[in-house]
C-alpha positions in Angstrom: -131.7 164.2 -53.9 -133.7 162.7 -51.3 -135.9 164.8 -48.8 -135.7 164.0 -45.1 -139.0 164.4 -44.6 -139.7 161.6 -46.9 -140.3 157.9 -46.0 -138.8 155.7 -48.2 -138.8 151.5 -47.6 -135.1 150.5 -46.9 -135.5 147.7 -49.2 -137.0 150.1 -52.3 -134.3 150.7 -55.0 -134.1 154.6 -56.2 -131.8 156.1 -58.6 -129.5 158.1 -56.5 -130.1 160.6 -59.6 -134.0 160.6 -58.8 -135.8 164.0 -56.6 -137.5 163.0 -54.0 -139.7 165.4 -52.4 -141.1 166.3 -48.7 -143.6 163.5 -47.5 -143.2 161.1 -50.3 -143.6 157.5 -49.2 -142.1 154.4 -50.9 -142.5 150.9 -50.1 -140.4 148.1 -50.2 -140.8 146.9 -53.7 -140.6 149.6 -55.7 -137.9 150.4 -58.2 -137.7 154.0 -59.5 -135.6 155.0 -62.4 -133.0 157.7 -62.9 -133.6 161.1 -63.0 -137.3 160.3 -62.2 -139.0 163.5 -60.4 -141.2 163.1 -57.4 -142.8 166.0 -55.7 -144.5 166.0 -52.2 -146.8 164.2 -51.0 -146.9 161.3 -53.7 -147.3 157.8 -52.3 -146.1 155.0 -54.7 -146.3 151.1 -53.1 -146.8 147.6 -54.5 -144.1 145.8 -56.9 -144.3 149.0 -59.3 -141.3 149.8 -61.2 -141.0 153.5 -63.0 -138.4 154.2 -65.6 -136.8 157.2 -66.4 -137.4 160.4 -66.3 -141.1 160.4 -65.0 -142.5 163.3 -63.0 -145.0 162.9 -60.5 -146.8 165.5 -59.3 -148.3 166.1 -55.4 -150.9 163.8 -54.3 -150.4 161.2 -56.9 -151.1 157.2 -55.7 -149.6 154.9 -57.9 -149.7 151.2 -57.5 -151.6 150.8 -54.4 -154.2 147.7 -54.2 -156.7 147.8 -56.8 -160.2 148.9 -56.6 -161.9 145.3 -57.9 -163.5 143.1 -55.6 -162.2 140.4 -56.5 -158.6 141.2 -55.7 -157.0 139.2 -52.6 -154.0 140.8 -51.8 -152.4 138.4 -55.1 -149.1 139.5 -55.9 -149.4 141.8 -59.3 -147.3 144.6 -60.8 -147.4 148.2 -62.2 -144.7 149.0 -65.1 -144.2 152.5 -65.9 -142.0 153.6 -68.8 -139.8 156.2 -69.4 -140.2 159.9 -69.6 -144.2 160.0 -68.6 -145.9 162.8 -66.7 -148.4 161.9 -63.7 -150.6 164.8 -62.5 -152.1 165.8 -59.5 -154.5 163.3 -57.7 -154.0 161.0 -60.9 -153.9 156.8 -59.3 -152.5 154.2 -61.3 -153.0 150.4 -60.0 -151.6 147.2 -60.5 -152.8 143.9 -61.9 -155.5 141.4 -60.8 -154.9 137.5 -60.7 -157.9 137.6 -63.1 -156.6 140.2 -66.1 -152.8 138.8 -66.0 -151.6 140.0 -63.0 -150.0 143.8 -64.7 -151.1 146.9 -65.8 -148.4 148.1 -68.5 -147.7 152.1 -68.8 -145.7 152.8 -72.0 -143.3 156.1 -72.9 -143.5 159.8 -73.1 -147.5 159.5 -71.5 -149.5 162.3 -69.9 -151.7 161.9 -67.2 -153.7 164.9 -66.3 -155.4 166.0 -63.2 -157.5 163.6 -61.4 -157.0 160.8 -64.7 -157.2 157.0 -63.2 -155.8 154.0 -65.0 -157.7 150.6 -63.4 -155.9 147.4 -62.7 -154.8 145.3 -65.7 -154.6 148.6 -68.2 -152.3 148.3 -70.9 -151.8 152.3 -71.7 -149.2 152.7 -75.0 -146.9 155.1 -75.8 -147.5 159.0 -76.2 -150.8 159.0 -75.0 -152.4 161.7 -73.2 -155.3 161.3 -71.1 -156.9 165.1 -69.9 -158.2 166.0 -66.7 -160.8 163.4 -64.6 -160.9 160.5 -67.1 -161.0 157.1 -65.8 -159.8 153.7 -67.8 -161.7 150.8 -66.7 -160.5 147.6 -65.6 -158.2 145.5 -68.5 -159.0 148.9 -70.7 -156.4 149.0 -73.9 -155.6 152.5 -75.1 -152.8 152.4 -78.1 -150.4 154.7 -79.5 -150.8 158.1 -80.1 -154.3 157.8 -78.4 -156.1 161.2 -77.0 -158.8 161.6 -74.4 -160.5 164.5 -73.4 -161.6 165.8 -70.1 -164.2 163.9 -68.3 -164.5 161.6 -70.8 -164.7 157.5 -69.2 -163.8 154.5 -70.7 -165.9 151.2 -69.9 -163.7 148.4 -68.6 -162.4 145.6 -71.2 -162.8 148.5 -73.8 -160.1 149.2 -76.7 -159.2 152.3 -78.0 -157.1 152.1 -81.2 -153.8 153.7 -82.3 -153.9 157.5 -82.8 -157.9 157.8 -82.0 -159.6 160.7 -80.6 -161.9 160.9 -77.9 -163.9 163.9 -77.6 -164.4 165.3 -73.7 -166.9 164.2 -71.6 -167.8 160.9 -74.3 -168.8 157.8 -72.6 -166.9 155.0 -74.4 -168.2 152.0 -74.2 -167.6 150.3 -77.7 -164.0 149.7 -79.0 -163.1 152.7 -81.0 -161.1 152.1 -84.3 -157.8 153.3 -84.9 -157.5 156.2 -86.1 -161.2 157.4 -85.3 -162.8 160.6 -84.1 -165.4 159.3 -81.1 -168.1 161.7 -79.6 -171.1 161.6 -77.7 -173.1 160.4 -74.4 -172.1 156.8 -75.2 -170.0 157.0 -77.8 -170.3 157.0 -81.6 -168.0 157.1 -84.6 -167.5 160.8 -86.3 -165.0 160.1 -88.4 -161.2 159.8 -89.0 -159.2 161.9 -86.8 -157.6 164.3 -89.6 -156.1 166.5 -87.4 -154.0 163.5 -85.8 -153.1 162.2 -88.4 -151.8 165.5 -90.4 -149.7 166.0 -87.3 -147.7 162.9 -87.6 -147.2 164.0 -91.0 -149.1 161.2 -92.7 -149.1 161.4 -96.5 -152.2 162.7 -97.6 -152.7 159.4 -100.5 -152.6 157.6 -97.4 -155.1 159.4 -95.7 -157.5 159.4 -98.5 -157.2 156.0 -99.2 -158.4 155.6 -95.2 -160.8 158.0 -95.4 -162.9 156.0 -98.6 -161.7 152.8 -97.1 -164.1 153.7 -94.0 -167.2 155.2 -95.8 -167.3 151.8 -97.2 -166.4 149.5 -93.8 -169.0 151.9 -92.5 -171.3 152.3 -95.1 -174.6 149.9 -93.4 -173.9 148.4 -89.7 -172.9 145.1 -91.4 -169.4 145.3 -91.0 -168.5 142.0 -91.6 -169.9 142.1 -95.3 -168.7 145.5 -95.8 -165.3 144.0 -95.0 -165.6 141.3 -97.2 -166.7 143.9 -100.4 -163.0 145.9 -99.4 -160.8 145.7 -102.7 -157.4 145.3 -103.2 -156.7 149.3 -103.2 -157.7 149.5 -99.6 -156.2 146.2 -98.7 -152.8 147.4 -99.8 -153.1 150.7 -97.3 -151.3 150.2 -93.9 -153.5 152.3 -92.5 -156.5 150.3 -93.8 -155.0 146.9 -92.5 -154.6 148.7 -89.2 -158.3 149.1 -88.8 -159.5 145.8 -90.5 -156.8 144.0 -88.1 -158.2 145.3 -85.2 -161.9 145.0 -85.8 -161.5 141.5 -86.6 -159.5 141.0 -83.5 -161.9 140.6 -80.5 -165.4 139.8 -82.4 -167.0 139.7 -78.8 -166.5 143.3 -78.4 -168.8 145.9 -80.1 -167.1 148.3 -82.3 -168.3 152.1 -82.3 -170.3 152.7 -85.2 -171.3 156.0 -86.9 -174.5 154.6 -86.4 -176.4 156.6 -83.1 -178.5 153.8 -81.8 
């Protein structure tokens, strides 16, 4: 259902299943998906698509220009997956020329209140992000990430699978998966025990990750702590997860429980 006191493009394509709400406004390139809910006064433009079953709550912007200097009205996209909640006031934008020209949304994601996702994101699947957070520029958050309120993530920062950012942290060193990250700029507390006892994570596995990070972490020479991992740890998914992605981007610093 489509309210006529909305303004929807002619040429944007909407489920005829989607709810469109009073004083919504669509542009031209827009694709939403079916049964996608979008209450009043949401404005959504730019080549943005959103899948299924999204609800977007009043006030929302999603997909208009984004806030980089550099950007010159390039053509860039916005792709939202299915079955994610946007809050009220939360903006998502699209791409740059510069970061790849997309910022990626993934499934089942919660944006609360005020939240803002920069241009060239790439945002994974069931993540939630609480009230006034912002993700800088080309910021990677992975699966089963959660941020807490008023917490903000530096641009070209990486937040590994199922980590846990404490509210109001300032993150500005990629956090590992799996970690628990605190404080004014952010430092490593630990594994994220709660998180991972929720997903049901045996606890051998859990062990294994918790000695196999008192010795990554054991001085702030983590590439010789690596090194010294045995073959116990090296057999550990988990383990792998968090050696793979420390070794990934060497030119990013990795939060350390070491406050400097």
């Amino acid at each position: 259902m489509i309210n006529k006191n909305s303004i929807i493009h002619q040429d944007a394509q909407v489920s005829s299943t989607a709810q469109i709400g009073p004083y919504v406004v669509i542009g031209p390139n827009v694709k939403i998906g079916a049964n996608v809910v979008i209450h009043s006064h949401v404005n959504i433009s730019g080549d943005t698509s959103i899948d299924d079953d999204c609800k977007i709550f009043p006030f929302a912007s999603i997909g208009n220009d984004p806030q980089d200097l550099k950007y010159r009205g390039e053509k860039t996209k916005l792709v939202i997956g299915k079955n994610n909640v946007i809050r009220e006031y939360v903006t998502i934008n699209p791409g740059t020329e510069g970061g790849g020209g997309i910022t990626e949304i993934g499934n089942n994601c919660l944006f609360m209140i005020s939240s803002h996702i920069a241009h060239d994101c790439k945002i994974g699947n069931n993540v939630v992000i609480a009230n006034n957070v912002p993700i800088g520029g080309h910021g990677i958050i992975e699966d089963d990430v959660i941020i807490g309120g008023n917490a903000a993530v530096h641009q070209f920062t990486r937040v590994g699978k199922m980590a846990m950012i404490g509210g109001m942290t300032g993150v500005t060193s990629d956090v590992i998966p799996y970690g628990l990250s605190l404080g004014n700029r952010n430092y490593l507390d630990g594994i994220n025990l709660i998180g991972l006892r929720r997903k049901k994570i045996p606890n051998k596995d859990i062990l294994t990750l918790t000695s196999a990070y008192k010795e990554i972490f054991k001085t702030n020479h983590l590439n010789e702590n690596l090194k010294k991992l045995n073959g116990d740890f090296k057999n550990n998914k988990l383990v792998n997860e968090v050696v793979d992605f420390i070794l990934k981007d060497k030119k990013r610093p990795i939060c350390t429980p070491f406050i400097k």
